[in-house]
mmCIF file of the N, C-alpha and C atoms, coordinates in Angstrom:
data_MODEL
# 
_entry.id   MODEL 
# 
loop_
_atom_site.group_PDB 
_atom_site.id 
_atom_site.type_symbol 
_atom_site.label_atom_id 
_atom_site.label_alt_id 
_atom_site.label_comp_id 
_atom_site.label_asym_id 
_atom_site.label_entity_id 
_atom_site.label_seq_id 
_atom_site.pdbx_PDB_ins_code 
_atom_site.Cartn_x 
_atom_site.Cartn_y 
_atom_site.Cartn_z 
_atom_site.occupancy 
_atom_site.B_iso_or_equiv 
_atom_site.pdbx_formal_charge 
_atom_site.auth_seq_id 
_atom_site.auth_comp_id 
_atom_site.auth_asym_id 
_atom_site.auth_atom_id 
_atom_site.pdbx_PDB_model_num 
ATOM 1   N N  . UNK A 1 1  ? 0.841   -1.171 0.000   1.00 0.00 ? 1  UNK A N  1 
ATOM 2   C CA . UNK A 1 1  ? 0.000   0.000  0.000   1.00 0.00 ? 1  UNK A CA 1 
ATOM 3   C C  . UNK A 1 1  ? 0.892   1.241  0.000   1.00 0.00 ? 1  UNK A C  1 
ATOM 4   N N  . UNK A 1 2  ? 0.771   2.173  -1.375  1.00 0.00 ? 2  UNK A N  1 
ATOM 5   C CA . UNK A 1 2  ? 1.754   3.426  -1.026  1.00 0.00 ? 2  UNK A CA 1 
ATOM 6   C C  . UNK A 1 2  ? 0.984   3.950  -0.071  1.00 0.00 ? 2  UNK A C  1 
ATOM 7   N N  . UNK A 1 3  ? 1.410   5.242  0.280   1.00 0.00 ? 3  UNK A N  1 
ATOM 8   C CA . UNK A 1 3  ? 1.414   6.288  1.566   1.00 0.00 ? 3  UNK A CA 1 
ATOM 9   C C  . UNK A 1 3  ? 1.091   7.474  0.401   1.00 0.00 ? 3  UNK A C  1 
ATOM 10  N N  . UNK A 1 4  ? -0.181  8.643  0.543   1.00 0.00 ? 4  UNK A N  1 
ATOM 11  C CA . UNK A 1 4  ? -0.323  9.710  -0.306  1.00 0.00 ? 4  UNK A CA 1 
ATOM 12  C C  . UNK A 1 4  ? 0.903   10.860 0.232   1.00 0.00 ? 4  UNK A C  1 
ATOM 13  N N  . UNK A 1 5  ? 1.063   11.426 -0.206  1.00 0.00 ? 5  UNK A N  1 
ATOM 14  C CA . UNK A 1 5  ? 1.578   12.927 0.023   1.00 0.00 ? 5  UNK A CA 1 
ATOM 15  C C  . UNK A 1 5  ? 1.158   14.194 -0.048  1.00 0.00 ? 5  UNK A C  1 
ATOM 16  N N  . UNK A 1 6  ? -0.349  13.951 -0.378  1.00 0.00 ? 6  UNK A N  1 
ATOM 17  C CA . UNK A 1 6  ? -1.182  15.219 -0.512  1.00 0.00 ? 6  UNK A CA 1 
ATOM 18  C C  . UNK A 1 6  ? -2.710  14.841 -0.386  1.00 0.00 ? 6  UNK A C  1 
ATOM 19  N N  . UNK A 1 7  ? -2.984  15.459 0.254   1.00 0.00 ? 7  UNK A N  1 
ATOM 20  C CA . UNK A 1 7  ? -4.369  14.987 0.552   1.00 0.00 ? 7  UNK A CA 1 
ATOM 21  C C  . UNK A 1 7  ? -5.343  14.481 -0.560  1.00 0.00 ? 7  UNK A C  1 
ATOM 22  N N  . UNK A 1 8  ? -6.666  13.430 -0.319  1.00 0.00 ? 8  UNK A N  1 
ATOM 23  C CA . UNK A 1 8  ? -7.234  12.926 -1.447  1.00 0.00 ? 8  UNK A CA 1 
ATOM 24  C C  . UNK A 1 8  ? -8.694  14.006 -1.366  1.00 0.00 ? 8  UNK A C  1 
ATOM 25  N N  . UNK A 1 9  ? -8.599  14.982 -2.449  1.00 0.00 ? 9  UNK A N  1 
ATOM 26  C CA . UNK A 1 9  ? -9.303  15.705 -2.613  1.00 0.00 ? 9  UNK A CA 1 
ATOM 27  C C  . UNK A 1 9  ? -10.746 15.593 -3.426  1.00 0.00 ? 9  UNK A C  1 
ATOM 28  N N  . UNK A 1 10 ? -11.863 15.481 -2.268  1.00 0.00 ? 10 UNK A N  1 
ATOM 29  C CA . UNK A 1 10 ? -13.417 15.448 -2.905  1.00 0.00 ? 10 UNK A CA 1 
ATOM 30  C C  . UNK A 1 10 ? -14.265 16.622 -3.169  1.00 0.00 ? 10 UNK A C  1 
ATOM 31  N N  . UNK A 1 11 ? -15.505 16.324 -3.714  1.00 0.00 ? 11 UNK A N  1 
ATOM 32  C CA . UNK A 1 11 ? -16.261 17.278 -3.731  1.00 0.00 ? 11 UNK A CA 1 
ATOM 33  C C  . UNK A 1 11 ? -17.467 16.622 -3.455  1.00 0.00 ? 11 UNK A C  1 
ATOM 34  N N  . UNK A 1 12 ? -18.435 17.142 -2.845  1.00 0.00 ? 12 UNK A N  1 
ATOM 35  C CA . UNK A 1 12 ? -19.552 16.558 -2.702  1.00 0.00 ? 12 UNK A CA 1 
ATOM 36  C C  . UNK A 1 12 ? -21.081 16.968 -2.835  1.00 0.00 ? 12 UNK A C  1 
ATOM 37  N N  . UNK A 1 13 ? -21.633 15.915 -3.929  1.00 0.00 ? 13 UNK A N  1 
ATOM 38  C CA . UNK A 1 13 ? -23.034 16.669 -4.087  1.00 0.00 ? 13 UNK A CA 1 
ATOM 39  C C  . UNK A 1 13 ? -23.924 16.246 -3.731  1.00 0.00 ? 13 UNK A C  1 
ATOM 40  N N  . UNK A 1 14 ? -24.951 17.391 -3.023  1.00 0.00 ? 14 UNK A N  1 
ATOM 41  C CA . UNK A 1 14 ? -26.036 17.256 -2.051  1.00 0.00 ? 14 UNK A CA 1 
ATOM 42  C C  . UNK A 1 14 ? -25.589 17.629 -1.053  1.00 0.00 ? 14 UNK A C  1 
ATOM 43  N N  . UNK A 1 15 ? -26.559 18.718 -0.114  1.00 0.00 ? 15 UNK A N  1 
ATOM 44  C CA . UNK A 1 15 ? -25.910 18.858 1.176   1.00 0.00 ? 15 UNK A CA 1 
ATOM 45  C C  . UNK A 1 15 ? -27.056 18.407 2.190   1.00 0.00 ? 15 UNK A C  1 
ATOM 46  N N  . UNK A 1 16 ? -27.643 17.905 1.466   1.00 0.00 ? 16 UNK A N  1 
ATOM 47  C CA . UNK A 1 16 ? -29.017 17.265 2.700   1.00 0.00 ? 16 UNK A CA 1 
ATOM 48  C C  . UNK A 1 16 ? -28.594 16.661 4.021   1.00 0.00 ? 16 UNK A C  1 
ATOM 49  N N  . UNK A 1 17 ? -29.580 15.603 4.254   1.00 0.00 ? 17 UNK A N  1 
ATOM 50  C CA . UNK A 1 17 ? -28.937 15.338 5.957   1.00 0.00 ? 17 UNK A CA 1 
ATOM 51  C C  . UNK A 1 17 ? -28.137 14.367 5.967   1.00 0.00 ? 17 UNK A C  1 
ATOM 52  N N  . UNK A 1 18 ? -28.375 13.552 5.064   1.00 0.00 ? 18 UNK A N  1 
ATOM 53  C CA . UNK A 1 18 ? -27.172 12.368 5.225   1.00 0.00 ? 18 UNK A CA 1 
ATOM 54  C C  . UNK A 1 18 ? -25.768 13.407 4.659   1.00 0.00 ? 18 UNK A C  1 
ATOM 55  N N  . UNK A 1 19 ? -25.583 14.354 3.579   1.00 0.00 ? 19 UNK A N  1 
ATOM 56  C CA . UNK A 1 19 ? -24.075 14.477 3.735   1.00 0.00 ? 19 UNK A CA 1 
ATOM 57  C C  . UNK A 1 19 ? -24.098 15.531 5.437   1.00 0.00 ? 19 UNK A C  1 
ATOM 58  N N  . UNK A 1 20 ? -24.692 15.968 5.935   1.00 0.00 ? 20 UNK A N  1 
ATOM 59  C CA . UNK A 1 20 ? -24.823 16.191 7.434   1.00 0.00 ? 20 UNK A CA 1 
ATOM 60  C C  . UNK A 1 20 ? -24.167 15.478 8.538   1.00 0.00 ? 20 UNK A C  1 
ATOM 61  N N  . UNK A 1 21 ? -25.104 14.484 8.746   1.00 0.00 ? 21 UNK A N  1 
ATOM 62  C CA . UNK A 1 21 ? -24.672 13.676 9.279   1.00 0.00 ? 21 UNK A CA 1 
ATOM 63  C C  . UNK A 1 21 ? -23.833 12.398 9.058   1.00 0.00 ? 21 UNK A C  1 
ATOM 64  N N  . UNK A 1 22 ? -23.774 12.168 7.928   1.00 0.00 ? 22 UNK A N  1 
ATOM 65  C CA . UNK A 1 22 ? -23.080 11.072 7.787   1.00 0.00 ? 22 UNK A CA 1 
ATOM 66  C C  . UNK A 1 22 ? -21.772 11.621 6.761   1.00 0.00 ? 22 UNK A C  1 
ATOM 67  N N  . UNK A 1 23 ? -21.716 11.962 5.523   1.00 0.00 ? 23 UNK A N  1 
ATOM 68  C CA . UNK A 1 23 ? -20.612 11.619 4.572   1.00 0.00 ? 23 UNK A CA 1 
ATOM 69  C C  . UNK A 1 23 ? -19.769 13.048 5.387   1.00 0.00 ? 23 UNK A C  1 
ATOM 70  N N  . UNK A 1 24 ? -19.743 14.159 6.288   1.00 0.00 ? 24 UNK A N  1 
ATOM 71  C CA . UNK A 1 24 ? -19.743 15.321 6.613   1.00 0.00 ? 24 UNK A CA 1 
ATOM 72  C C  . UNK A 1 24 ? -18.561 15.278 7.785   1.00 0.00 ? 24 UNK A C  1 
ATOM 73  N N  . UNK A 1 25 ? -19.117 13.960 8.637   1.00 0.00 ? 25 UNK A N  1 
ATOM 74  C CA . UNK A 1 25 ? -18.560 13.945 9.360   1.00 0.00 ? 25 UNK A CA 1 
ATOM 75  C C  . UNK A 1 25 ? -17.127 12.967 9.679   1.00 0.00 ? 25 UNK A C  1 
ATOM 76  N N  . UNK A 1 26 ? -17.397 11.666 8.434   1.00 0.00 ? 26 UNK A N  1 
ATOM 77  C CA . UNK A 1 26 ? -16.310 11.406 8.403   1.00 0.00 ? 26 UNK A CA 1 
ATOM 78  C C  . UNK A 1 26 ? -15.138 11.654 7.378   1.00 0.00 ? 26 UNK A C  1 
ATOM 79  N N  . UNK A 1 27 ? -15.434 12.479 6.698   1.00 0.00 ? 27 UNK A N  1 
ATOM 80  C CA . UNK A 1 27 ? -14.619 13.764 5.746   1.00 0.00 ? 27 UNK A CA 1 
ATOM 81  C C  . UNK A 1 27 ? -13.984 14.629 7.008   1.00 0.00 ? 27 UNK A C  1 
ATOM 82  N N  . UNK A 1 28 ? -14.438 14.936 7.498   1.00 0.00 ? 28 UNK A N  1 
ATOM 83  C CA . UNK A 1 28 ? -13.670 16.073 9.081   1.00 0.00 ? 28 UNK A CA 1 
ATOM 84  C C  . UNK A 1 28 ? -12.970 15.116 9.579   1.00 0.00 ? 28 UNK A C  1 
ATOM 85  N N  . UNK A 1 29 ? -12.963 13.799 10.030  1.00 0.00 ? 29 UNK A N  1 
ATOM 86  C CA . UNK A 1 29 ? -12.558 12.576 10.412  1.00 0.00 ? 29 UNK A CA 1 
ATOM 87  C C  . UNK A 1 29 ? -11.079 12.915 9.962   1.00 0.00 ? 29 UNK A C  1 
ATOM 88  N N  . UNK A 1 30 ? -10.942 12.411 8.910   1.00 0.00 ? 30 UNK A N  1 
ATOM 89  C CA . UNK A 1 30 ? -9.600  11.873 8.189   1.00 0.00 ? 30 UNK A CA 1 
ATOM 90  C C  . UNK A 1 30 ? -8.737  13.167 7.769   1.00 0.00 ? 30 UNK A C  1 
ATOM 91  N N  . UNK A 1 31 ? -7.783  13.186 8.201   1.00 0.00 ? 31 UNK A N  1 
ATOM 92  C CA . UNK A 1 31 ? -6.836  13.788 7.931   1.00 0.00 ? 31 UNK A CA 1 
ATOM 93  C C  . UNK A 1 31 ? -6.368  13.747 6.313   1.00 0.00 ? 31 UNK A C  1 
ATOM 94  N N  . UNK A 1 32 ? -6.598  12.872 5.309   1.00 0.00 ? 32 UNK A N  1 
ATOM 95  C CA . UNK A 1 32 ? -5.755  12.267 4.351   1.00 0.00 ? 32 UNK A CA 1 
ATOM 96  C C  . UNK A 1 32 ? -7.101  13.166 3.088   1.00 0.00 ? 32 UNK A C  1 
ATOM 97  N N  . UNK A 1 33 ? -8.201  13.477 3.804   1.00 0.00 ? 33 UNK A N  1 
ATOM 98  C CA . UNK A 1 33 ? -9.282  14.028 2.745   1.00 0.00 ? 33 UNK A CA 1 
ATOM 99  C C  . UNK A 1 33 ? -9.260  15.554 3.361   1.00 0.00 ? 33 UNK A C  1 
ATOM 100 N N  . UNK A 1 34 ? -9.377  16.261 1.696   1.00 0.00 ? 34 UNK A N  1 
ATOM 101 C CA . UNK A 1 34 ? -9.937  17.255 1.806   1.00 0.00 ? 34 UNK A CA 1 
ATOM 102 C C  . UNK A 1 34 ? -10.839 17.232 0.925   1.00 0.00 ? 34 UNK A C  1 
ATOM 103 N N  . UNK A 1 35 ? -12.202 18.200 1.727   1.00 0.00 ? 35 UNK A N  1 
ATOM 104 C CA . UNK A 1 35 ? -13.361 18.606 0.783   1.00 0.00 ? 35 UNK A CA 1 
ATOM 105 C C  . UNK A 1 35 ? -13.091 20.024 0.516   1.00 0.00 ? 35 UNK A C  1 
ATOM 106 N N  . UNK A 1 36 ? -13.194 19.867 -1.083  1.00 0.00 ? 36 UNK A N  1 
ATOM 107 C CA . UNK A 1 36 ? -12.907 21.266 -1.846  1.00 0.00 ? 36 UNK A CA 1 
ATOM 108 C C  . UNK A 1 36 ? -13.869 21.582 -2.904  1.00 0.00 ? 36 UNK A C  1 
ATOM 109 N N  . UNK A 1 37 ? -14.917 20.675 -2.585  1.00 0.00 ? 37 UNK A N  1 
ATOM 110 C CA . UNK A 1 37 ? -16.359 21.322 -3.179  1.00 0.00 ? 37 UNK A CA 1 
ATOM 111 C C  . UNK A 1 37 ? -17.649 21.023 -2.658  1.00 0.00 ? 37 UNK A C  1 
ATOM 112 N N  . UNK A 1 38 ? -18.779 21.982 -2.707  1.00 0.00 ? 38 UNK A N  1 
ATOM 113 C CA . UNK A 1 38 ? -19.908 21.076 -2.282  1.00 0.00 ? 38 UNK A CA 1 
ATOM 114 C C  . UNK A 1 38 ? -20.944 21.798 -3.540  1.00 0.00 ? 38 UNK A C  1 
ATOM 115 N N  . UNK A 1 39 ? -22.006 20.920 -3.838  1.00 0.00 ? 39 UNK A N  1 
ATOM 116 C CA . UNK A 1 39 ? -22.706 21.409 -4.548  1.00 0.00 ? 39 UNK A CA 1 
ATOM 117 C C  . UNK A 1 39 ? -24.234 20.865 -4.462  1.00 0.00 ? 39 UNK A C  1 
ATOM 118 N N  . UNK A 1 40 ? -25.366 21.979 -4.295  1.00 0.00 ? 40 UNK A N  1 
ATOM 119 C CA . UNK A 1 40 ? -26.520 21.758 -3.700  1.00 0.00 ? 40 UNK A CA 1 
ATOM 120 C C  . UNK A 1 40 ? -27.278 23.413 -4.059  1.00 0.00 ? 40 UNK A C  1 
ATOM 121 N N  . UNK A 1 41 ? -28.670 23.129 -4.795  1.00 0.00 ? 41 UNK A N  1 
ATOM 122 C CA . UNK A 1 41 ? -29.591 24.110 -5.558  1.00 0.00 ? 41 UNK A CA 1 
ATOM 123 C C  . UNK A 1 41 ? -30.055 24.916 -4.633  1.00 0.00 ? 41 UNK A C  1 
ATOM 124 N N  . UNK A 1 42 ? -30.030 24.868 -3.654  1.00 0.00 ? 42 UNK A N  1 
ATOM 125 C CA . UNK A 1 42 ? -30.173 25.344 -2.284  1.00 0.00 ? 42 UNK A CA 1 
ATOM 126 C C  . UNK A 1 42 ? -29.069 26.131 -1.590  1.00 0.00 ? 42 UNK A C  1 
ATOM 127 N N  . UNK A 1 43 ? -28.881 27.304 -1.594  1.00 0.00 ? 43 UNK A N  1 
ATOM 128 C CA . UNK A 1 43 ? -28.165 27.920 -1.013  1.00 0.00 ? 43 UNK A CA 1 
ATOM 129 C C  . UNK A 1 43 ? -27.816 27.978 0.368   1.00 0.00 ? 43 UNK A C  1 
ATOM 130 N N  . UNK A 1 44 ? -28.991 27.934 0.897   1.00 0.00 ? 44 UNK A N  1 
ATOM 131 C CA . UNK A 1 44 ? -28.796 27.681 3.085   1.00 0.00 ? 44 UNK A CA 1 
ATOM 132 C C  . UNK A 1 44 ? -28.271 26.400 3.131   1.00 0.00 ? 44 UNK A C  1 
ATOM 133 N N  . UNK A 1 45 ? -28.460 25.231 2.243   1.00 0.00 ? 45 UNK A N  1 
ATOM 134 C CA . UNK A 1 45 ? -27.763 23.856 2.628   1.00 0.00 ? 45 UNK A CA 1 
ATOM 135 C C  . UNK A 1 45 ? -26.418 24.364 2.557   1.00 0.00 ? 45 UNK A C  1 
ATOM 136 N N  . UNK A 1 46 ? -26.112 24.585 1.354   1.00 0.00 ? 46 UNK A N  1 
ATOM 137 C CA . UNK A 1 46 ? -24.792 24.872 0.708   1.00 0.00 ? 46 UNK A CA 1 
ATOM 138 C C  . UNK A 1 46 ? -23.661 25.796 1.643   1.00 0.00 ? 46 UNK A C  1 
ATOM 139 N N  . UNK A 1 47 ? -24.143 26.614 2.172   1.00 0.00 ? 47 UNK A N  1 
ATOM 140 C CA . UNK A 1 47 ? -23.909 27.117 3.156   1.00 0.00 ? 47 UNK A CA 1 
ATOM 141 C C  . UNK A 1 47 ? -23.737 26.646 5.015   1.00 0.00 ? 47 UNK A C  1 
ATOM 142 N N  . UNK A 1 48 ? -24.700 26.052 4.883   1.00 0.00 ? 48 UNK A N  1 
ATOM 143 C CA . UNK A 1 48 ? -24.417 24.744 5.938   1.00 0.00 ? 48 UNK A CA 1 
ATOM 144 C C  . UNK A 1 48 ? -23.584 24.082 5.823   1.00 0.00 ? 48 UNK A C  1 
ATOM 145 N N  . UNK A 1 49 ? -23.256 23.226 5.339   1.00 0.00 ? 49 UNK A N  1 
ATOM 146 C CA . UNK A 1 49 ? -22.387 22.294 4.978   1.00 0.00 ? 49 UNK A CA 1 
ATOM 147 C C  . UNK A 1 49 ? -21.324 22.814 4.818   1.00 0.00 ? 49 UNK A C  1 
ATOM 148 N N  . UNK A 1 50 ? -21.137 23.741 4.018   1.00 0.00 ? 50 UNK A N  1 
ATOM 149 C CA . UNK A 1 50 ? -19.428 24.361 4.247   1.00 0.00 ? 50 UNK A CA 1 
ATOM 150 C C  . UNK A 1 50 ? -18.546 25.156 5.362   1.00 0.00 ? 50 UNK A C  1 
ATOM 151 N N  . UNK A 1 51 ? -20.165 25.237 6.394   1.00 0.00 ? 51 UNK A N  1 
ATOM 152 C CA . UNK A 1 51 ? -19.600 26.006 7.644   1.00 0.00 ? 51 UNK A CA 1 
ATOM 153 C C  . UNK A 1 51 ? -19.246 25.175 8.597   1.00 0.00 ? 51 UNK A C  1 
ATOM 154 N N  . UNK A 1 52 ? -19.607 23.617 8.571   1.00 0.00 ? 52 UNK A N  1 
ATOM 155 C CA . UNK A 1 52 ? -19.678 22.432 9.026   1.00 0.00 ? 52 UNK A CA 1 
ATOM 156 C C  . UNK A 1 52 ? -18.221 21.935 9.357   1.00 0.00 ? 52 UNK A C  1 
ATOM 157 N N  . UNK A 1 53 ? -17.258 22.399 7.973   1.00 0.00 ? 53 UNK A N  1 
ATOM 158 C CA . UNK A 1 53 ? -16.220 21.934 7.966   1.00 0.00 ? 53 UNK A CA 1 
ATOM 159 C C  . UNK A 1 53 ? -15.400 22.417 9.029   1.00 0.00 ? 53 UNK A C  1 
ATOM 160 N N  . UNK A 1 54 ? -15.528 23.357 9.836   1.00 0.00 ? 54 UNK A N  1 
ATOM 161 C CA . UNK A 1 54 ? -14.923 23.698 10.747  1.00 0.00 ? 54 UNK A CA 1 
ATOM 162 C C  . UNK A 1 54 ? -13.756 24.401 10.498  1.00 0.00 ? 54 UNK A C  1 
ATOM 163 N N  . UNK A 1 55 ? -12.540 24.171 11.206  1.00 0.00 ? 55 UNK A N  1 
ATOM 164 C CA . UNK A 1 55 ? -11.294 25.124 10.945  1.00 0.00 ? 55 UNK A CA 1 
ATOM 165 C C  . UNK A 1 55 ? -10.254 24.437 9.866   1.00 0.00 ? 55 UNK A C  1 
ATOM 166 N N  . UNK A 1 56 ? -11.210 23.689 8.650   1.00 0.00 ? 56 UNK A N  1 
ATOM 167 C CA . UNK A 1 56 ? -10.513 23.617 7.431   1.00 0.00 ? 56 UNK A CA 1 
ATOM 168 C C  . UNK A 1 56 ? -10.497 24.432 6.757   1.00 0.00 ? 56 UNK A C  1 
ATOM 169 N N  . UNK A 1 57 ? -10.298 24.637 5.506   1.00 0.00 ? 57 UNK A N  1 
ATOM 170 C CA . UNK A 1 57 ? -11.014 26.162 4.444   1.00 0.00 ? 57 UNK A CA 1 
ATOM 171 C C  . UNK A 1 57 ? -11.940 25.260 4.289   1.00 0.00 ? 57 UNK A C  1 
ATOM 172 N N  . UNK A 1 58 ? -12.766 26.544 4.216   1.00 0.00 ? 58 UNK A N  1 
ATOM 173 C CA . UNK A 1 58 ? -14.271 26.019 3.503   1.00 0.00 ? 58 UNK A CA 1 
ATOM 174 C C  . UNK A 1 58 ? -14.486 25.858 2.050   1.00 0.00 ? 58 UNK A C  1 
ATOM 175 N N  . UNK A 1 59 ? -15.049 24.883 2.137   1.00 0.00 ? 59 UNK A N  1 
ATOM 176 C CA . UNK A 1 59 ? -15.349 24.441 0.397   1.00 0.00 ? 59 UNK A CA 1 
ATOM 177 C C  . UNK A 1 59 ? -15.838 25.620 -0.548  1.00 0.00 ? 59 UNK A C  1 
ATOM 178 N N  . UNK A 1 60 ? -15.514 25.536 -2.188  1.00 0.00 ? 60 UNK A N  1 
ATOM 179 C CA . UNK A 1 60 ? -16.274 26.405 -3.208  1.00 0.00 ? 60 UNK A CA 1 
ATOM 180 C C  . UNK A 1 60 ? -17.966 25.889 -2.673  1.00 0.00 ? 60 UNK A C  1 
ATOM 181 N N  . UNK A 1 61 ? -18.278 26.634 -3.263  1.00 0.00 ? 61 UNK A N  1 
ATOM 182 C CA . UNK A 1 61 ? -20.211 26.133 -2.995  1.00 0.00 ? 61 UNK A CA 1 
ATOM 183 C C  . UNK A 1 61 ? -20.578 26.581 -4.600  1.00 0.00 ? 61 UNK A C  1 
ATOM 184 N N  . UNK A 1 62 ? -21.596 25.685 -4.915  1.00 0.00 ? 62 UNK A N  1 
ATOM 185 C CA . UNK A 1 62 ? -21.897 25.226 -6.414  1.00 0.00 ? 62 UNK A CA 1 
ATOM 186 C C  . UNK A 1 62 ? -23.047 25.456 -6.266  1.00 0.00 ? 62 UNK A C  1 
ATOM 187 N N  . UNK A 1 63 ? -24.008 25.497 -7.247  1.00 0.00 ? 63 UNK A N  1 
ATOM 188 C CA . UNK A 1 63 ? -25.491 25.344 -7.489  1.00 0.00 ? 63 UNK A CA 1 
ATOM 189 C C  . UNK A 1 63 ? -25.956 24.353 -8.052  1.00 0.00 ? 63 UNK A C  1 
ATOM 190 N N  . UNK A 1 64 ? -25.007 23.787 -8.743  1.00 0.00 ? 64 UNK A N  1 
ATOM 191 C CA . UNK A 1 64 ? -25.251 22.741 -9.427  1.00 0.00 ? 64 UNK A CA 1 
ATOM 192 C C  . UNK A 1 64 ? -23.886 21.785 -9.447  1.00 0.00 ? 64 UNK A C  1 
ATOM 193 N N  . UNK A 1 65 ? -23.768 20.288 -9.958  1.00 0.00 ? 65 UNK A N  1 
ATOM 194 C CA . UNK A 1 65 ? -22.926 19.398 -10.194 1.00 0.00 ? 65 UNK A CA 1 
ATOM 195 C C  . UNK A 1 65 ? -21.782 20.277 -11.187 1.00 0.00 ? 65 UNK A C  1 
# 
C-alpha cells in the first residue's frame, strides 16, 4: 500500500442530511481528505455544509454538479 503525500481531494453533491450527518462527518474525520467542493440548488444547505467543515477552508459552494 503506497502512503499519499497530498491529501485525497473530494467534492460533494447534495448537502441534505445524510451528507450532514453522515458523509460530513467522516470527511472532518480523516486527515488524508480534503473537501474542496460542495454542490446543492439550495443555497442555506450549501452554506451549511461548508460552515460544518470547521477550521478547514471552507469548500467552493456550487449550485449545481
Amino acid at each position: 500500500m503506497s502512503v499519499r503525500s497530498s491529501p485525497l481531494r473530494i467534492g460533494l453533491v447534495g448537502c441534505g442530511r445524510i451528507a450532514e450527518a453522515g458523509y460530513l462527518p467522516a470527511i472532518t474525520r480523516c486527515a488524508e481528505v480534503e473537501l474542496v467542493a460542495v454542490a446543492d440548488p439550495d443555497p442555506a444547505r450549501r452554506e451549511r455544509v461548508a460552515a460544518l467543515v470547521g477550521n478547514r477552508t471552507a469548500p467552493r459552494a456550487f449550485s449545481s454538479a
